[in-house]
Structures are given as C-alpha cells and as structure tokens.
C-alpha positions in Angstrom: -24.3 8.4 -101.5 -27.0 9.2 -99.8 -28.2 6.9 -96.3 -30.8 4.9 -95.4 -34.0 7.2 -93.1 -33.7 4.1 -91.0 -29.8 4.9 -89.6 -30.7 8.6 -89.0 -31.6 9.9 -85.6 -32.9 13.6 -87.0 -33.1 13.9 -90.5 -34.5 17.6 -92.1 -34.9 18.0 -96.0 -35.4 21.3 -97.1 -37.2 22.8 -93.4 -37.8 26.3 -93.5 -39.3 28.2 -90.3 -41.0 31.8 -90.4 -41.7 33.9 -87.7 -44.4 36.6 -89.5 -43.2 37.4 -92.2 -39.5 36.9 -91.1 -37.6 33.2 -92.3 -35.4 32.3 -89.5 -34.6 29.1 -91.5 -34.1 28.5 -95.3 -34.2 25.1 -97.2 -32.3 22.8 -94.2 -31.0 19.8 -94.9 -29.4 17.8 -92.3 -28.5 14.1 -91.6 -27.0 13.0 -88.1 -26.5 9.2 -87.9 -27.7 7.1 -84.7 -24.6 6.7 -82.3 -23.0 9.9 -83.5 -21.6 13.0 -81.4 -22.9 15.8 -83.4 -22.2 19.4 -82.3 -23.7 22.8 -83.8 -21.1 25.7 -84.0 -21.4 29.3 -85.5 -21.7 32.8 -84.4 -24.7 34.2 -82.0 -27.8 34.6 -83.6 -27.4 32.1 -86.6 -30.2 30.1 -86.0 -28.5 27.4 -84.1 -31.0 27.3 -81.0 -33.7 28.2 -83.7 -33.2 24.8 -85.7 -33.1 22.8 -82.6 -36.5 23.9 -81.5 -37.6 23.6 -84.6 -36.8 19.6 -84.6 -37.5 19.0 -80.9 
C-alpha cells in the first residue's frame, strides 16, 4: 500500500547522485513518515552521509 506524499517528511523515488563519472547513489527509494524516529545504520562508506546531503 503505498502512502499519501502529504504524511511523508522526506520522500526519494528512484534518486541517483554522481560524482564524475562515479554513482555514489543508485535508484533510492525512501519513505519516512511525519512524527517518526528514523535512523540510518550500515557500514563506513555506504553512502549514508552521501544520501543525507543529497536530501538536505
């Protein structure tokens, strides 16, 4: 089922990032709901910082 873009607070479909000719980020798709304590986990260099920049 898929939600409403009104009860989202960041909402990415299919976000890609390149640096060059280098893609840090590859077809993203990410829902996090208003009033939600979301947390990003996974190893050192996996593009978590990346992604946040990206949506900042």
């Amino acid at each position: 089922m898929q939600e409403q873009a009104g009860n989202m607070a960041i909402r990415t479909q299919k976000l890609n990032l390149w640096y060059g000719t280098f893609q840090a980020l590859f077809d993203v798709d990410l829902d996090i709901k208003q009033g939600i304590i979301t947390s990003m986990i996974g190893p050192s260099g996996c593009g978590k910082s990346t992604f946040l920049r990206s949506v900042n």
